[in-house]
Every structure is written in structure tokens, then in C-alpha cells.
N, C-alpha and C positions, 0 to 999 in steps of 0.2 A: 413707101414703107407698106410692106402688106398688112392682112388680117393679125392679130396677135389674139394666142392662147393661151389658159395658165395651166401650169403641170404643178400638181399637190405634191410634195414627196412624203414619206412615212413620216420624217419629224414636223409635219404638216408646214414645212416653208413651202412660200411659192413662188414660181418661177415665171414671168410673165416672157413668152416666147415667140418668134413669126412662127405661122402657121407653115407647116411643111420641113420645119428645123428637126433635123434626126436626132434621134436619141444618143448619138455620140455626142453630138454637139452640145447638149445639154448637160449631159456628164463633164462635158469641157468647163461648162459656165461653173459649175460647181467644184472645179479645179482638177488641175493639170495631173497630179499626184491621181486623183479619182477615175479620172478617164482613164487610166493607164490600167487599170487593177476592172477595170468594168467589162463584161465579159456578152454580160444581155441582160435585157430589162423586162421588166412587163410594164403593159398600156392598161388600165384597169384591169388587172388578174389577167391579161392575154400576155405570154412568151412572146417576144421578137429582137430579131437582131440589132445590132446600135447605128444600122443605117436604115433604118423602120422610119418615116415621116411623122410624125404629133399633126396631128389635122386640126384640132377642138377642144377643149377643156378636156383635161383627166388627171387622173390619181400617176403616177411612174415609179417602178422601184427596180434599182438595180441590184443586179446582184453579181459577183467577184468569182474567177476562174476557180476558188478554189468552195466556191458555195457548190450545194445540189445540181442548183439549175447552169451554173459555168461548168459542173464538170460535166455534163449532162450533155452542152453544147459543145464541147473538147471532141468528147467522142462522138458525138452524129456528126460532125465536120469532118472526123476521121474514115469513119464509114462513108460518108460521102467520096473522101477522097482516096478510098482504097479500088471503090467503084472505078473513079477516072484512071489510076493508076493500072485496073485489070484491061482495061478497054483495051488496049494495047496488043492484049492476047487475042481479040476477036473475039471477047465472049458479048455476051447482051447482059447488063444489070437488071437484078429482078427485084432484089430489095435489099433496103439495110437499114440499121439501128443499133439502139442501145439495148444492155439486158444488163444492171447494175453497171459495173466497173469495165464490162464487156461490152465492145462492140463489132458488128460484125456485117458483111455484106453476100450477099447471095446473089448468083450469079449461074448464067448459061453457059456452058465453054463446049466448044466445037472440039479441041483436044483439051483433055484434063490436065488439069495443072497440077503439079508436083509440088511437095511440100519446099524442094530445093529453088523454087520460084518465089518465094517469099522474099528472097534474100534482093529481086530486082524490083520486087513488087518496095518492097518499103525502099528502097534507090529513088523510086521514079516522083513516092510520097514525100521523100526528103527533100527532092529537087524542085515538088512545088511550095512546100514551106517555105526554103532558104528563098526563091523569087517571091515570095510572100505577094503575087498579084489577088487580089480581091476575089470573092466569088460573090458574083451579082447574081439579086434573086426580081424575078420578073413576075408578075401576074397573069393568068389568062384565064379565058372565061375556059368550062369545060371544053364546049365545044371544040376550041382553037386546040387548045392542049393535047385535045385527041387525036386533032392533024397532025400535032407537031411530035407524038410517037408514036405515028401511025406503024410503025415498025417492028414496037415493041410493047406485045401483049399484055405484060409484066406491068409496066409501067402506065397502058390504057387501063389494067385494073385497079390501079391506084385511084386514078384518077375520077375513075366511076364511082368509086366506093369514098372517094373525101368529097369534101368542100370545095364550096366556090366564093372567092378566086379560087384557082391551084394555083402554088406557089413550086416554080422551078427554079433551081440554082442551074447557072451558067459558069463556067469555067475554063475558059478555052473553048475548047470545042466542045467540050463536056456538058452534057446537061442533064439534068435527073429531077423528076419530083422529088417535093421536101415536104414534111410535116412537122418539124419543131427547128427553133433557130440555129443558127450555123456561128458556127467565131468568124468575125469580121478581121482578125489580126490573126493569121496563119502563123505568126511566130509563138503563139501561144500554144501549138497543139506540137508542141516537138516532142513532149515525153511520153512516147508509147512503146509498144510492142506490139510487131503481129503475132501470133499464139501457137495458130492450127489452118490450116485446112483440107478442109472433113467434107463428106457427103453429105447432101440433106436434100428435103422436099421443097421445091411451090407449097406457102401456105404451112408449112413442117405438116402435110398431109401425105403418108405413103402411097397413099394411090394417086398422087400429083407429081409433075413431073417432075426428074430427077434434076437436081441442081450443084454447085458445088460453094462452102462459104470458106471467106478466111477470116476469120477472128482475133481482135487483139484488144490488149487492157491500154489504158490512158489516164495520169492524172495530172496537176497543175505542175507539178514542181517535180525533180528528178530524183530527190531524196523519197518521195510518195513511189513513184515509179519503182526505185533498187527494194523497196519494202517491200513491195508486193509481187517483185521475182522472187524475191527470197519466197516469201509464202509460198509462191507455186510451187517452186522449186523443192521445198519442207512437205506442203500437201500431195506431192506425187509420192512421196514415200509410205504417206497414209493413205494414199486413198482407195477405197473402200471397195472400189472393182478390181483392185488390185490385190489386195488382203483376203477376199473373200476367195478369188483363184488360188494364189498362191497357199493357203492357209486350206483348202477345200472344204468351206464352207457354204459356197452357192454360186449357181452358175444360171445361165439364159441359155432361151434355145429359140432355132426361128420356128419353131412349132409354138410357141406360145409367146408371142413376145411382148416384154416389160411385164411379163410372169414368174417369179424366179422358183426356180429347183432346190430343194437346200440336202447337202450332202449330210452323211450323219454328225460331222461335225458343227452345222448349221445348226441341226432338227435340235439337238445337245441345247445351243444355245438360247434358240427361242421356248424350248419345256422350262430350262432353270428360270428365262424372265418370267415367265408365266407363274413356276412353283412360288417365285418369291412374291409377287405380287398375290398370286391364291391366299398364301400364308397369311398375309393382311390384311384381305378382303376377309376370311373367313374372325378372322381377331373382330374386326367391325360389323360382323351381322350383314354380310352381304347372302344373298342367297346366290349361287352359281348357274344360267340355266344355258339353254340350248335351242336357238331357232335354223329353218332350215335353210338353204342357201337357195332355192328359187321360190319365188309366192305368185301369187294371179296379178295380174296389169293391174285390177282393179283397186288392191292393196295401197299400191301407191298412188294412183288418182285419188284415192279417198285422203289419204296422209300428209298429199301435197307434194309430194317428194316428184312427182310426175310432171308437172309446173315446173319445177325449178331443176331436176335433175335427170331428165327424158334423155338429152344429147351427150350422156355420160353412162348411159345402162345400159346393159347387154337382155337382149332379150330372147326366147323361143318358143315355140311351139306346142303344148304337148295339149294333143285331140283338141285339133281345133282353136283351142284358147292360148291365149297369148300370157308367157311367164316371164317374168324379169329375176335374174340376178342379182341379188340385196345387195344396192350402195349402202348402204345403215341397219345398222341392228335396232334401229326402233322402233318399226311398226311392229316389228316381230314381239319385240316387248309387251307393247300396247296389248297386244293380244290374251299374253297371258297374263296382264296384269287382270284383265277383261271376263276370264274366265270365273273368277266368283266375286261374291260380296265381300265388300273390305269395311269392317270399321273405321271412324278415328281412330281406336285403340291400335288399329294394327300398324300404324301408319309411322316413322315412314317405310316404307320396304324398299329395300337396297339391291336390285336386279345386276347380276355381272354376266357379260359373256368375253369369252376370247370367240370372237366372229369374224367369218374369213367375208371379205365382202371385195367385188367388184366393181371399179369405176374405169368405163373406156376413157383413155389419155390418149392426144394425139402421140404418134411413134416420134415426131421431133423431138416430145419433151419429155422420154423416157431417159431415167437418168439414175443406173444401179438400182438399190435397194430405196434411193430416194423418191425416185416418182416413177411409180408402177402401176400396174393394173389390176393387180389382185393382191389385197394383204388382209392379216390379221392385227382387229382392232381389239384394245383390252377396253370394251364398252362397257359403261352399266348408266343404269336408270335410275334413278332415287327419285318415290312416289310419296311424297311429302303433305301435310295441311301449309297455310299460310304462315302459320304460326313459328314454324319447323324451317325455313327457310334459310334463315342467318345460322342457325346450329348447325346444319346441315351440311349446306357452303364450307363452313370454317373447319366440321370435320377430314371435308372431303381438301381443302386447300391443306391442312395437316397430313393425311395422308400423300398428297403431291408431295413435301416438303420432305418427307420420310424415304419416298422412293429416293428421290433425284441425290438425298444426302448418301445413300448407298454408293452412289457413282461419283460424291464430289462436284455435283453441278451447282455451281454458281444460278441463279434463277431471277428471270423478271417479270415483273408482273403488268397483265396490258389490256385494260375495260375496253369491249368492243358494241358498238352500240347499232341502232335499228337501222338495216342497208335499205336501199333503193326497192327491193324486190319482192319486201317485207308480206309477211303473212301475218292475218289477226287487225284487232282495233288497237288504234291509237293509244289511247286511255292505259289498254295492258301491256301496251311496249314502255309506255314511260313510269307505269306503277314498276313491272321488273326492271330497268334498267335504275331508276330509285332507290330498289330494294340492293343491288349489287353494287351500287354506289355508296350506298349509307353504309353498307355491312365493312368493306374496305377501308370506308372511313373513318368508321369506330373503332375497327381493331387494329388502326395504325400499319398496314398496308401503305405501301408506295406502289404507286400504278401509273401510267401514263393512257390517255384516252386513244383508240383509234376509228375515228368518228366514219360509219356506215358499214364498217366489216361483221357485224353480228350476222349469227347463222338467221336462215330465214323464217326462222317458226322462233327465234327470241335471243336477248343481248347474252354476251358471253365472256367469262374470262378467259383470257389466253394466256398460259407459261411459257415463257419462252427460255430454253436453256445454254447455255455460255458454256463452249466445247473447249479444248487444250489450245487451241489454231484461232480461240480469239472469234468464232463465228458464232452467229444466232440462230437456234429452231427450236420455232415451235413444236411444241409436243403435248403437254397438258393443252386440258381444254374444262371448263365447268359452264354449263348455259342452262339459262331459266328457260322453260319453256309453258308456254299458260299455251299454246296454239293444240298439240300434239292431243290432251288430254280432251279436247274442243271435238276435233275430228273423229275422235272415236269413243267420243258419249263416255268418257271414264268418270265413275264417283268413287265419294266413300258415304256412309250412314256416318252424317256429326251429329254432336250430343243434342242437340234437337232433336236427333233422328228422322233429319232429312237428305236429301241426298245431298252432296256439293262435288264440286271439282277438284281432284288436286291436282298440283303443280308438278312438272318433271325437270329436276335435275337430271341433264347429261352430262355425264362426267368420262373423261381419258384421261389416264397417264401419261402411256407411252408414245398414245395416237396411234401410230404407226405401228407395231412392233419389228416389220419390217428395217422401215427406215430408222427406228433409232436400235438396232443392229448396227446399221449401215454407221449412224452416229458413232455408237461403242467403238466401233473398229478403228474409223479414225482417230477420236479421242484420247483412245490408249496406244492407238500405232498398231492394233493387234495384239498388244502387250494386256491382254483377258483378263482382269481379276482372276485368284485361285476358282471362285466359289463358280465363275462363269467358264474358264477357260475347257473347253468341249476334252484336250489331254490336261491332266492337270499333274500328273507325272509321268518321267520316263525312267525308266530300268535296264542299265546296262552291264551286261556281265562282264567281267576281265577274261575267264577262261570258260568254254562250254563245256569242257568235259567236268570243271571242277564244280561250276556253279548252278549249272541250267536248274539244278532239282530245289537250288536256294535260291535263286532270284523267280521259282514259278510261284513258290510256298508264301514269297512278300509281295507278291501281287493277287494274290488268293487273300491274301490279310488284308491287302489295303483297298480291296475290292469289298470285302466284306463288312468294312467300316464304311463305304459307302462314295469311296472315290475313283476316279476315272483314269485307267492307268493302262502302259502301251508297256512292252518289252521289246528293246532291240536286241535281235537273236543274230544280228546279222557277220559277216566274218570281215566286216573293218574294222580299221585301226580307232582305238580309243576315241584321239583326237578328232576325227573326223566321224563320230557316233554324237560327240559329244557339239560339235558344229551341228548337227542335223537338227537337233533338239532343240540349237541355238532359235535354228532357221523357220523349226516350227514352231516358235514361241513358247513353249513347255515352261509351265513356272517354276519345277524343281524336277532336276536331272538328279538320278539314282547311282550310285556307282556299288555294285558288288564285288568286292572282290575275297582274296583269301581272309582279309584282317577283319573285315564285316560279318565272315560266316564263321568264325572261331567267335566272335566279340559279341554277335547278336545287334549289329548296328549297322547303321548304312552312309556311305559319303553323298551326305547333300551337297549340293551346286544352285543356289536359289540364280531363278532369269535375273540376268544384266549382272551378276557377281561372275567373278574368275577366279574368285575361291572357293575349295571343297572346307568341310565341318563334318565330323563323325559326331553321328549322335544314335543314340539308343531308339530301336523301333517302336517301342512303347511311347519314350518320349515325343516321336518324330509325329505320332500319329493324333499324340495328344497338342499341339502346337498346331498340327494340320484342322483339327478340327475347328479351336479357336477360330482360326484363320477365315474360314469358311463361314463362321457364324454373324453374317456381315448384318443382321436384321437386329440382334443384339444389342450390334455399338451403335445405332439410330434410335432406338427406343428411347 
């Protein structure tokens, strides 16, 4: 009888075991029913597969195909095995993994592979599940590793850049480094899909060489699977690069790319978010200002922003000195908050900017209006005493609650605390992250903690908002920051009349304004709120000779009330004026005809109705405006 070990499990029973007994085998001892549903374990907090050896005492927990870390390992076994599956084609495997519910592999091909290749490529992945033969994973030191693909450069850079052992699956002939566990039961990864495949870079760096991925979804059970076709299938209808063309609201160009252009129907959209948030910033004593979009290098080395945000800035030139491109609008703040003496009395001052700001994204992970390279952030600063902090918070968390009730968002809320990379003392990471704890707790806030995501200068709440399609984004943001005011000597004169520090709240709503565009579009399908939609009527005549001079006189009136309105002059048919309208989402289609210019009224058609209503232009106009008054029904 060999060495024997004991494995703790989380209801802290223990298992006294021979040394070298895998972890399926353990799952066995704790029953037949268990092993079956056990997917991969961990060895004190380390991930591995259920034919991993137990060498020595430890803690073990498994976890079930349909947990995080099983479906986790569903799909990197899937990706692995799309790899073996492309082999076939003569390409070289360069990498693969998981990205959420997606996984995908990237790859070298001598001829590029056609989307019509998918259809053998998952054949050849079905043929290794239904054989369900093992994939064996081996150890080797670097060194040997590097022999054993000496071939492929892809796969030596893996190798250089992890740990030692490397750990290579074998498969047949097939072999590939691996970095997280693989399913030991291939009949377990039957329910997937391949997706796409797309273009992309080594490293998703464009100046790395070109590659090609195929990407697919996977989950445990095949009712999760038909769910989440359906979803794709419902989000290509929404989705946001699609709406934005079709709609001509914003478009990309390879002159600036993951920059986006916004046509006037865009520009429309992002003034109205802006007016409606201005309107509420200015009800709250916000003051509005204006910083400039390049500053000195030295700006941000002083702010810290240069430390932590160097490999994300754009920077140039001018005489000699070197300028950067503002990722944040807050040094810019600093500055003028900087510019004269502030009392306690005056305090707190509530800074807003809509600030265009630039952050380099690698080109992989540009993605629409959602991850870009240059956008408009609806920033402000609140320059606070200590005292003022929980008032502050709670105004600014009210204001969040007001916007988002505008659009019907559903909202969660989620305390982020001091990361890895942190700037400042100790002491003032856990007095603020205290203070946003206590304030949340007292005012019966529901919150969930997400332990080391705080921005780097202080702890942060984060909003996250619940779209039509059932998805999360973040968008609000509120963070304490004691570091900011640190760096650039900021006070005020307190009733002692000495100088002190105050604290900066950073606050966003929308984050993005960009991306939550991009959000809106999906959310409503392109279907615009009246008070947002870029047309928000359309005016069709019946006859031009009879009407042109009455349907120009009601778009002179309805322009003049202050609404945004198109006339089709054009010589089709009703029917097919009245599709057009459908097509570009217009929330209320106009119809003139003889009975409306004898009557002084006009045939309404509201979006998604297939019925008309006569009603009087007076009244039309007076309903119109309601409608529009959306800041109103929030108050």
C-alpha cells in the first residue's frame, strides 16, 4: 500500500487517499452519481483536470459542467478541439480560448478558409466527441517543449511567456499548449456551435501577422444552447453596427480606426443626451466647463495617469515637447479647480464636462460604438470637505437613478475596492472605501462587492445597467478619490482658516456617451424614444399639386414648436412612402391629404401601429410635446 493523503473537501469531510489517486477517482469515492456531473476540480485554489494526481495533503473542490469553471472548461476543450479539427486544412494553430460563452481559436492557413468550411470543420469535432478517446495532457520542462514545437513560433511564444512545467494536451496526433483544464469526458462538450470565421491578428495586434479565427458558443445542456441561438439570432436584428448604418447614424473609416463619424442623424442624438443631462446638471448647481484635448507629458506624470495609463495614450510633438491626448478629464479639472482660493463656504463645487478623450485599443478589440478609441465622456468632479461626502454620493447616486429611469433601465449596484496597482496610503484607501461602504449601508442600498477593481487613485461605485436582451453595462461610475487632490497641492481655507484637502468625487452617468448610443440602439431595436429619435416625424402628401403648399406650412409649425421633422415630396405610392418611414423608424408618420386641409388636422400613424387617427394640429402638437417632456415624468 503506498503513501496515503488526506483531501479536505469544502464541508470540510476528509478523505484519506494513496498518494497519486486522481481526482476523478475521488469524486468516485464520494459517489457514482457525483463523478458523473464533476467536470474539474481545484487542488488548493489551482484549476485541473479529474485526471490531475493528489500527491500530499490539500483542500479539493469540484465543481459541475454547468458551474463557471465547467463551463469554462466545455469550451477551452472546444477550442482546443477546433484547433485539431483545422489541422487538417494545413494551417499551424496559434492560439485559443475562452472570451465569456465564446470560444475561439486562431490560426495560420496557407489557403483561407471559407465560412462554407465550418460545416466539415464541426464534422471532424463531432467525430472526435462521438470516439470520446481521452485527451492526455503531459508535462515538460521549457526547454524540451521548445524542441517539441520547434515549428511553430505561435506555440514557442506560449511557451516562453508561461510557466514551468508546460502543460501540452495530446490528442492523436495533435498537440497544443494548454493553460487551463480541458473536459476529461468529450461527451460532455456536445452542445455548441461554431459562429464565424473572421480575420484577426497574432496577439489581436494589427501590425502582427495576419491570422484567421473560427469562433463558437457552448454550454452544458442543449436547452442553454437553443437559448442562446435564439439570442443571437434576436441580437442581429439589434445590433448596433447594424442600426447605426442602416439608420445613418455613424459609420468607421480606415482613416481613423475605432474612431467613429456620426452623420447628422448621430450628432441629433448625442446633443439631445447631452441637453437632457445639461438640464439636470444645471437644476443641481453643477458648473459646465471646458478643458483642452492635448496637455504637456508632464501633466500626467504629475497625476499619475502616466504610471498606469502610458500604453493606452496617444501622444505628439509640438516644439520639441511632448503632448498627450487626455484619456480623462481630470487633471484638466484639477487645474481649474487650482486656479483660485476656495473657501469651506464654497464647497462643494460640482465641475461637469462632455470631454472628448482618447484611449489606444488594441484593433482586435474594437467593437462598434462599444470599444473605441476616441469618445465623449459626460465627466464631472465634485470638490467636497469630509463632511459633504455621504450627501454628495447620495445626490449624485439620485441623479444616476433619474437619468437611467428616463430610458427604463433596470440598475445594479456594485462597491469596487482598492486593485493591485493602487496609488496613495493605505490608511486613505480603507478610510474611503469605509466611507462608501457605510453611506450604502445606511441608505439600504443593495450592492455586491467586486474585490480589487477600484480605479487607481480610489474605491468606486459602479452602475451597471439591464438592457431589453437581458445583458449588463456598466455605465455609471461615482469614486472617491483623496489621491488626485494629493498630487496637485489642491485646498480650501476651513473655519480655522487653514488650509485642508478636499476630496474628489468622480462621477459619470452615461460613461461612454458613445457606447451607451450604441446601448440605446439595441435596447429599443432603433425604435428612439420621440424626445431622442434624430426624425421624429414624417409628412406625406397624397397629391403635390394639391397639397405641397399645406404639408410645407405644417412642417414650418411643427419646426417652429421645436420638433424634428422630414417631408416625403417624393412620386411613390402611398403604401410604399408609408414602408419607408416604417424602415426608418419614424415615431409618427403624417398623412395630408384633401380631408386634413379642408379640416385643419392631419392622419396620425404612431411607429408599430397600422392604424391612422385624425386629430386636430393644435391638439397633435399639444400631446407631441407632453410626449417629449420625458424629464418631467422622473422628477
Amino acid at each position: 500500500m503506498g503513501n496515503q493523503v488526506i483531501v479536505t473537501l469544502p464541508d470540510q469531510r476528509k478523505l484519506e487517499v494513496e498518494q497519486s489517486t486522481t481526482l476523478y477517482q475521488v469524486a468516485q469515492q464520494i459517489g457514482s452519481s457525483f463523478a458523473k456531473k464533476a467536470a474539474v476540480a481545484s487542488i488548493d485554489g489551482e484549476l485541473h483536470d479529474l485526471n490531475h494526481q493528489i500527491e500530499k495533503d490539500c483542500q479539493v473542490e469540484f465543481f459541475t459542467y454547468e458551474d463557471e469553471e465547467g463551463l469554462a472548461a466545455i469550451r477551452y476543450t472546444l477550442s482546443y478541439l477546433v484547433g485539431e479539427a483545422a489541422v487538417k486544412y494545413g494551417v499551424e494553430v496559434a492560439d485559443f480560448g475562452v472570451n465569456k460563452e465564446q470560444f475561439y481559436c486562431d490560426f495560420k492557413a496557407e489557403n483561407t478558409l471559407k465560412a462554407a468550411d465550418l460545416k466539415e470543420v464541426t464534422k471532424t469535432i463531432n467525430k472526435a466527441i462521438s470516439a470520446n478517446h481521452p485527451i492526455e495532457v503531459h508535462e515538460y520542462s521549457k526547454l524540451d517543449a521548445l524542441d517539441l514545437f520547434k515549428d511553430n513560433p505561435f506555440m514557442q511564444h506560449h511557451i516562453e511567456q508561461g510557466e514551468e512545467p508546460v502543460k501540452v494536451a495530446v490528442h492523436g496526433d495533435y498537440k497544443a499548449v494548454i493553460h487551463q483544464p480541458l473536459v476529461t469526458n468529450l461527451s460532455k462538450v456536445k452542445n455548441y456551435k461554431l459562429q464565424s470565421i473572421s480575420a484577426t491578428n497574432w496577439l489581436r495586434d494589427v501590425n502582427n501577422e495576419s491570422l484567421q479565427r473560427i469562433a463558437g458558443f457552448a454550454f452544458a445542456d442543449a436547452k442553454a444552447l437553443e437559448e442562446h441561438q435564439a439570442f443571437i439570432e434576436k441580437y442581429e436584428q439589434v445590433n448596433h453596427r447594424r442600426l447605426g448604418k442602416e439608420l445613418d447614424i455613424f459609420s468607421f473609416s480606415e482613416y481613423a480606426p475605432g474612431m467613429p463619424f456620426y452623420a447628422h442623424n448621430g450628432q441629433v442624438i448625442r446633443l439631445e443626451l447631452q441637453n437632457m443631462l445639461r438640464q439636470l446638471q444645471f437644476e443641481a448647481d453643477y458648473e459646465e466647463v471646458y478643458t483642452p484635448f492635448i496637455m504637456d507629458e508632464t501633466l500626467w506624470k504629475n497625476s499619475g495617469h502616466w504610471d498606469h495609463y502610458q500604453d493606452n495614450m496617444y501622444f505628439t510633438e509640438v516644439d520639441e515637447q511632448t503632448y498627450a491626448l487626455k484619456p480623462m478629464n481630470c487633471p484638466g479639472h484639477m487645474l481649474i479647480y487650482k486656479n483660485h482660493l476656495h473657501s469651506y463656504r464654497d464647497l462643494p463645487i460640482r465641475m461637469a464636462e462632455f470631454g472628448q478623450v482618447h484611449r489606444h485599443e488594441l484593433s482586435g478589440s474594437l467593437n462598434g460604438l462599444f470599444r473605441v478609441r476616441t469618445f465623449n465622456q459626460d465627466d464631472a468632479h465634485i470638490f467636497v470637505r469630509r463632511d459633504q461626502i455621504e450627501s454628495e454620493i447620495l445626490d449624485v447616486l439620485g441623479l444616476i437613478h433619474k437619468v437611467y429611469s428616463v430610458f427604463g433601465f433596470d440598475y445594479s449596484i456594485e462597491l469596487s475596492t482598492r486593485p493591485d496597482d493602487f496609488m496613495g496610503e493605505i490608511e486613505l484607501w480603507d478610510f474611503a472605501e469605509q466611507s462608501l461602504e457605510n453611506m450604502l449601508n445606511q441608505h439600504g442600498f443593495k450592492y455586491t462587492v467586486n474585490e480589487k477593481d477600484g480605479a487607481f487613485y480610489g474605491p468606486k461605485i459602479d452602475i451597471h445597467i439591464k438592457d431589453a436582451l437581458g445583458r449588463s453595462h456598466q455605465c455609471g461610475t461615482v469614486q472617491l478619490d483623496f489621491q488626485m487632490p494629493e498630487k496637485f497641492d489642491l485646498t480650501f481655507i476651513n473655519q480655522a482658516g487653514e488650509k485642508e484637502r478636499p476630496v474628489v468625487i468622480h462621477r459619470a452617468i452615461y460613461g461612454s456617451s458613445d457606447r451607451f448610443i450604441g446601448i440605446l440602439l439595441e435596447h429599443f431595436g432603433g425604435n428612439l424614444p420621440l424626445w431622442l429619435a434624430p426624425v421624429q416625424m414624417e409628412v406625406i402628401l397624397v397629391n403635390a399639386d394639391l397639397h405641397l403648399d399645406a404639408v410645407k406650412d405644417l412642417k414650418r409649425r411643427l419646426k417652429k414648436e421645436g420638433f424634428r421633422v422630414e417631408l416625403d415630396l417624393s412620386d411613390e405610392k402611398m403604401g410604399y412612402k408609408i414602408r419607408q418611414a416604417h424602415l426608418k423608424k419614424v415615431p409618427y408618420t403624417l398623412v395630408v391629404g384633401d380631408n386634413e386641409v379642408e379640416n385643419g388636422t392631419v392622419a396620425v400613424r404612431k411607429r408599430g401601429e397600422s392604424e391612422e387617427h385624425s386629430i386636430n394640429v393644435e391638439d397633435f402638437v399639444k400631446q407631441l410635446k407632453e410626449e417629449v417632456d420625458v424629464l418631467d415624468k422622473v422628477k
